[in-house]
N, CA, C and O atoms as a GROMACS GRO file, in nm:
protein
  284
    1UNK      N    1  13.563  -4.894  -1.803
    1UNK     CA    2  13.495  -4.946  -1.919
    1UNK      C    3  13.512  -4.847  -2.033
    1UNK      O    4  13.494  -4.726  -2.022
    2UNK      N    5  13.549  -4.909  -2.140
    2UNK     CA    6  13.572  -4.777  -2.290
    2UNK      C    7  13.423  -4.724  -2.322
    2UNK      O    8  13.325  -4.768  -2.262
    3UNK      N    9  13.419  -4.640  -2.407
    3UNK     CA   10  13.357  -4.583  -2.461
    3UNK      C   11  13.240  -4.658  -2.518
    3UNK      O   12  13.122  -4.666  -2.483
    4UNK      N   13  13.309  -4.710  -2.616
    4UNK     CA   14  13.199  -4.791  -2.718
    4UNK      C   15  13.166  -4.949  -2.640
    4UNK      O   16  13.074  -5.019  -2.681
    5UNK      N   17  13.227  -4.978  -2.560
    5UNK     CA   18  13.110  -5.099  -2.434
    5UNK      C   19  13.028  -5.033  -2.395
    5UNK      O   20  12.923  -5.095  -2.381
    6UNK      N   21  13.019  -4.859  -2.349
    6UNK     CA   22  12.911  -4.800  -2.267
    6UNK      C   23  12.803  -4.809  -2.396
    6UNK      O   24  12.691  -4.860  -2.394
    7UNK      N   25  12.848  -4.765  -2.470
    7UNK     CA   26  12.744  -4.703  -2.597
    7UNK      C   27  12.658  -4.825  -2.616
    7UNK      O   28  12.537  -4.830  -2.599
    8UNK      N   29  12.764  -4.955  -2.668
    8UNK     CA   30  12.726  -5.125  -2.704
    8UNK      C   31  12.568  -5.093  -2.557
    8UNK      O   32  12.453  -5.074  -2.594
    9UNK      N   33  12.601  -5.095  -2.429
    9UNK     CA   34  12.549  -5.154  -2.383
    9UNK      C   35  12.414  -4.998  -2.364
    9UNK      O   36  12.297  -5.016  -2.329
   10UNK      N   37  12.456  -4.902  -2.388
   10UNK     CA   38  12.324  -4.781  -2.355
   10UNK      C   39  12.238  -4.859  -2.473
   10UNK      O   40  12.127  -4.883  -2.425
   11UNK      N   41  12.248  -4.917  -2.634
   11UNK     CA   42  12.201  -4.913  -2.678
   11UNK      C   43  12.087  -5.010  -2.653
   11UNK      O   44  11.967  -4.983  -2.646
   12UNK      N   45  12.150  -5.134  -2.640
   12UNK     CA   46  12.088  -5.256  -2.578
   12UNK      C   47  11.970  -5.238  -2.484
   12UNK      O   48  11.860  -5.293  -2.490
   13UNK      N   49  12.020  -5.138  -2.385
   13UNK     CA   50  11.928  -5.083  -2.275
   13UNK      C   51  11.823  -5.030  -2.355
   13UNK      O   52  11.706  -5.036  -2.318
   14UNK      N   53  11.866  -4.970  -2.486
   14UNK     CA   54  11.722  -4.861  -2.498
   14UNK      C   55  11.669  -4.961  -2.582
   14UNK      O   56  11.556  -4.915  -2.594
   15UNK      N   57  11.669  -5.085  -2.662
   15UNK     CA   58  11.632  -5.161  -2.729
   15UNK      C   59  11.509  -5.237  -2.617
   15UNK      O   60  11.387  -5.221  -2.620
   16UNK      N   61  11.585  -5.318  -2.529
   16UNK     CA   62  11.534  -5.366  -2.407
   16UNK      C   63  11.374  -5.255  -2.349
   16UNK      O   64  11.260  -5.296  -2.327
   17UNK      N   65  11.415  -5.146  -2.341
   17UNK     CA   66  11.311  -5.039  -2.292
   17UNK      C   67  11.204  -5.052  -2.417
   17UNK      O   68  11.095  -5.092  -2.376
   18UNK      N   69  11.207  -5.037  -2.516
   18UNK     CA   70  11.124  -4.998  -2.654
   18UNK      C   71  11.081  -5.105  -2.627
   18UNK      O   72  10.962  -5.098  -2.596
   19UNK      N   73  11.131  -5.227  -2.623
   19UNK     CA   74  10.982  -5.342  -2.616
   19UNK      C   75  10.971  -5.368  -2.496
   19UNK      O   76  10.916  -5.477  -2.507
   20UNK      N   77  10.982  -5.352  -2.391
   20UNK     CA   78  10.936  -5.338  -2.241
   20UNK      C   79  10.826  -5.232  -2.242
   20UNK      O   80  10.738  -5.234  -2.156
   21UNK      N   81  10.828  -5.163  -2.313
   21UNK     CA   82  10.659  -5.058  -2.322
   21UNK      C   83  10.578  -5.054  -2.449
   21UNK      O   84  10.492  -4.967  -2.468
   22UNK      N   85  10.606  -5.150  -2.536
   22UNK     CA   86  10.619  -5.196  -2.654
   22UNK      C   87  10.431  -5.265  -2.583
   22UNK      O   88  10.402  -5.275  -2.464
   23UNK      N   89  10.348  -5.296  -2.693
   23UNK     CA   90  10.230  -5.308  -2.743
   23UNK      C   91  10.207  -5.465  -2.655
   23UNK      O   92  10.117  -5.473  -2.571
   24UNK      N   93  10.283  -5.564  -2.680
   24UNK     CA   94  10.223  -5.699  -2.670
   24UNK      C   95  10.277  -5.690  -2.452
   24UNK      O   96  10.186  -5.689  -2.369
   25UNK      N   97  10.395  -5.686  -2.418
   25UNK     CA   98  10.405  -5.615  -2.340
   25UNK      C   99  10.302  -5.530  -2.219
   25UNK      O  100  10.294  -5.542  -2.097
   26UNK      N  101  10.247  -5.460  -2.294
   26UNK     CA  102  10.176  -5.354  -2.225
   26UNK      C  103  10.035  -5.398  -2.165
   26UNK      O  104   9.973  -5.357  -2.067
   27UNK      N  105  10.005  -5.498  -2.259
   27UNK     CA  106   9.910  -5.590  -2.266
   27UNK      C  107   9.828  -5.648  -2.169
   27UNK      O  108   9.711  -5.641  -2.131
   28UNK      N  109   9.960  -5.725  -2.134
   28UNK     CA  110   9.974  -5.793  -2.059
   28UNK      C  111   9.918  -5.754  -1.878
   28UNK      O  112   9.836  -5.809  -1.805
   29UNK      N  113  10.009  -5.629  -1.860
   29UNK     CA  114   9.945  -5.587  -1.754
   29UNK      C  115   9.839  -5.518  -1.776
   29UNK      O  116   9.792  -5.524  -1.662
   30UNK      N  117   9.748  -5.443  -1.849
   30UNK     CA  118   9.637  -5.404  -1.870
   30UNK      C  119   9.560  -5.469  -1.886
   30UNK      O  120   9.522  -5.524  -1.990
   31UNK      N  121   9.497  -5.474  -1.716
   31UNK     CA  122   9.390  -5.586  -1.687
   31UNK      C  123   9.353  -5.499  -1.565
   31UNK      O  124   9.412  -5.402  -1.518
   32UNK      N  125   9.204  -5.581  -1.513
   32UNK     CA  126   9.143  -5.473  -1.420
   32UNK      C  127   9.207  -5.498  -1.236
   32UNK      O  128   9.141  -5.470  -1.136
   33UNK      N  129   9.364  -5.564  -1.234
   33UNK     CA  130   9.386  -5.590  -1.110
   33UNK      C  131   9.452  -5.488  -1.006
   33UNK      O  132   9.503  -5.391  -1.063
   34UNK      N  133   9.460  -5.488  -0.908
   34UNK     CA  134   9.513  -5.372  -0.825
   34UNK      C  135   9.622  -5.449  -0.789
   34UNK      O  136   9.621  -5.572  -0.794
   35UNK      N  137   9.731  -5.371  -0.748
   35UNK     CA  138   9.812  -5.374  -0.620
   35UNK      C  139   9.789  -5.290  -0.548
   35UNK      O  140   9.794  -5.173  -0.586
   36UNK      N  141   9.761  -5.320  -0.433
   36UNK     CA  142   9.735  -5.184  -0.331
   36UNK      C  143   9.606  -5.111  -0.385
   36UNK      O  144   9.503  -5.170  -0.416
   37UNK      N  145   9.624  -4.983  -0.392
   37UNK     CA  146   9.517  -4.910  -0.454
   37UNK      C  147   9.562  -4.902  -0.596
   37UNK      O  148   9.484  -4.876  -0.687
   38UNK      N  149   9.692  -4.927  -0.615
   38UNK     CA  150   9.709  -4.906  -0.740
   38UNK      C  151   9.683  -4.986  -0.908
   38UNK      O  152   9.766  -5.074  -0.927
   39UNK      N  153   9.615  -4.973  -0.988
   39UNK     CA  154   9.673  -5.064  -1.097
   39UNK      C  155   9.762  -5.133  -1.114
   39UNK      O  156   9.863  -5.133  -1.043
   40UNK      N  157   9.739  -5.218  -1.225
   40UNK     CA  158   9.862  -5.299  -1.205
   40UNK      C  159   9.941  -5.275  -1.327
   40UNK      O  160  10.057  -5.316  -1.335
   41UNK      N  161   9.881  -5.209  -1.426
   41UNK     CA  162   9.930  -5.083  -1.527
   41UNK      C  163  10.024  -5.000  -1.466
   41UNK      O  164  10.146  -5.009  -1.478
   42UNK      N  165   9.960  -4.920  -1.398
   42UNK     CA  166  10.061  -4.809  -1.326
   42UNK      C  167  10.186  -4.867  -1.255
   42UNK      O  168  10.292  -4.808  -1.273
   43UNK      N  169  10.183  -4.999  -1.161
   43UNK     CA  170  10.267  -4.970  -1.136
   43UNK      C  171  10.363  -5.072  -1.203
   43UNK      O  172  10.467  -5.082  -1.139
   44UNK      N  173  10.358  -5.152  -1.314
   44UNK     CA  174  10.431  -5.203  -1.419
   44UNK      C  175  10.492  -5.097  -1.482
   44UNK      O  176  10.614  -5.092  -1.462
   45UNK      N  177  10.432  -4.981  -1.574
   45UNK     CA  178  10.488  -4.822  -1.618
   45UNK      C  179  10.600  -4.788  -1.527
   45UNK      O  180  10.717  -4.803  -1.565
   46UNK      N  181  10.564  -4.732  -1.382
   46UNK     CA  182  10.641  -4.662  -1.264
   46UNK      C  183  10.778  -4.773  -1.284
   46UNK      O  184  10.883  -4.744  -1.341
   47UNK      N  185  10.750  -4.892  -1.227
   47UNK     CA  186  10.856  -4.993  -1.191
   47UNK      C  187  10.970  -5.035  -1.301
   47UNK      O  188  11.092  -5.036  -1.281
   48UNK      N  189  10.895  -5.072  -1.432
   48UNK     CA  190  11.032  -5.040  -1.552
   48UNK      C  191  11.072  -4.875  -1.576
   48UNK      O  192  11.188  -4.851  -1.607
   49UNK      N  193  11.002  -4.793  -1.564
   49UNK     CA  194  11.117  -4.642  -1.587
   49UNK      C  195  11.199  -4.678  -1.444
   49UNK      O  196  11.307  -4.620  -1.456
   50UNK      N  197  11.197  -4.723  -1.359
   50UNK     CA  198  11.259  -4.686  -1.225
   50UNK      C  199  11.368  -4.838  -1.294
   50UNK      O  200  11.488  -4.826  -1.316
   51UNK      N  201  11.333  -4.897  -1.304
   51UNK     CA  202  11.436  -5.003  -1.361
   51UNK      C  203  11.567  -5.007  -1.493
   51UNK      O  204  11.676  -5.062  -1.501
   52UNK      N  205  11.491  -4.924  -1.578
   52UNK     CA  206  11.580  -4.831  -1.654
   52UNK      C  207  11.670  -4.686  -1.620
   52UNK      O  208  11.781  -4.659  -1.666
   53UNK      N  209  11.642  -4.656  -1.588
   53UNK     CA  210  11.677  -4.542  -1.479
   53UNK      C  211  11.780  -4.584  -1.437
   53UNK      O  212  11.879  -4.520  -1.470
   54UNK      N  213  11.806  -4.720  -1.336
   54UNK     CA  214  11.932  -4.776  -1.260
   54UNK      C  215  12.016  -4.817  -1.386
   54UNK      O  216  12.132  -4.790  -1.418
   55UNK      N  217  11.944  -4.871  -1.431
   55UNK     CA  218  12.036  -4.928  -1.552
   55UNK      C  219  12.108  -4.898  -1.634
   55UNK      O  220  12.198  -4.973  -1.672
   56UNK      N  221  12.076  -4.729  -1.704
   56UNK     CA  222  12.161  -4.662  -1.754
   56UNK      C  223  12.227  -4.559  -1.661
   56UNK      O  224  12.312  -4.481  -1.703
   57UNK      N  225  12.184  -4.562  -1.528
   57UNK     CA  226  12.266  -4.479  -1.438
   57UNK      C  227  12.404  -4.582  -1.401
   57UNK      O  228  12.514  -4.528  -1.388
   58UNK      N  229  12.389  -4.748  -1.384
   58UNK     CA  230  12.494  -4.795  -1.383
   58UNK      C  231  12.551  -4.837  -1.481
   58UNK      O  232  12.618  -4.938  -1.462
   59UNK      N  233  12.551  -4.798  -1.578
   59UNK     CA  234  12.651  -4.794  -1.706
   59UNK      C  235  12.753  -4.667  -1.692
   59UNK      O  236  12.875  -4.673  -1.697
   60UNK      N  237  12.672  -4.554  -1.674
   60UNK     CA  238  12.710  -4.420  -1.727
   60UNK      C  239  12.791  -4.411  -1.588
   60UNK      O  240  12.887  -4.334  -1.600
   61UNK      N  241  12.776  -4.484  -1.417
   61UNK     CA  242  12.854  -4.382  -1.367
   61UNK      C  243  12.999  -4.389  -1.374
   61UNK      O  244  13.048  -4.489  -1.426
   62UNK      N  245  13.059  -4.317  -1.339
   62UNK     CA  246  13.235  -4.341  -1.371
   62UNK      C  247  13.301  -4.324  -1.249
   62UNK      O  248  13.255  -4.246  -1.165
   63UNK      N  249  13.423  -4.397  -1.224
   63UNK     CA  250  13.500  -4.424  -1.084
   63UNK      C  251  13.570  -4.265  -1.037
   63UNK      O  252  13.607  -4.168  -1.104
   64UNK      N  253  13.567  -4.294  -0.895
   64UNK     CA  254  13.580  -4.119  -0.866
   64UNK      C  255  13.748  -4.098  -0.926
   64UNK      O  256  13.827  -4.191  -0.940
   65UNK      N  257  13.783  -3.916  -0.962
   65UNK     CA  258  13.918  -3.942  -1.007
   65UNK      C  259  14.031  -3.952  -0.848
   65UNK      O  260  14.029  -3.930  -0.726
   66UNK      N  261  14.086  -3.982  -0.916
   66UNK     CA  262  14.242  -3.955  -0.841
   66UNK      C  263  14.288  -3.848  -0.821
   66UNK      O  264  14.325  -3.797  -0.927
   67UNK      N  265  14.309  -3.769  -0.714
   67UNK     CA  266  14.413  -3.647  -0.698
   67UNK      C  267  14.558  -3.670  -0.767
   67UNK      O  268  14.631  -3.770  -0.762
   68UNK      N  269  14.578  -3.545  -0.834
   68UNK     CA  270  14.667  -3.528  -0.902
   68UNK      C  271  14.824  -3.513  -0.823
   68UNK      O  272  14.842  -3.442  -0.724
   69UNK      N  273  14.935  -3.598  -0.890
   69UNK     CA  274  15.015  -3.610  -0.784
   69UNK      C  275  15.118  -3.469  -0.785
   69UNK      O  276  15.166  -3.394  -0.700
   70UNK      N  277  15.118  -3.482  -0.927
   70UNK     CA  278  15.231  -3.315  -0.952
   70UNK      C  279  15.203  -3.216  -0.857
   70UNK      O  280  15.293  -3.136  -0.831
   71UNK      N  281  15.096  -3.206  -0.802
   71UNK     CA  282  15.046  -3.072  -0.755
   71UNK      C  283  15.128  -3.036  -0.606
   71UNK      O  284  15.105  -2.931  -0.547
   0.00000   0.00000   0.00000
């Protein structure tokens, strides 16, 4: 993948993130329900960074190189 598709698409990602924690959003799960012991705040927060996280980790990773043949 070139350069500027990674960039096109890191940006998108961070657009996507800014209103994924963005006000109306946030809202939404801030309410008094649990999962588990947990909020349902917390683990909406935890679960999109862990979702972004993959997402710009699978943009950014790159195919292993090739051994060099001259050598």
């Amino acid at each position: 993948m070139s350069a500027s598709k990674k960039n096109q698409k890191a940006v998108l990602i961070a657009i996507a993130c800014l209103l994924f924690f963005n006000f109306p959003l946030l809202s939404i799960a801030n309410q008094p329900k649990q999962i588990g012991d947990l909020p349902l705040l917390l683990v909406y927060l935890f679960s999109g960074w862990l979702l972004f996280i993959f997402l710009i980790r699978s943009i950014h990773r790159t195919a292993p190189k090739k051994p060099d043949e001259h050598e």
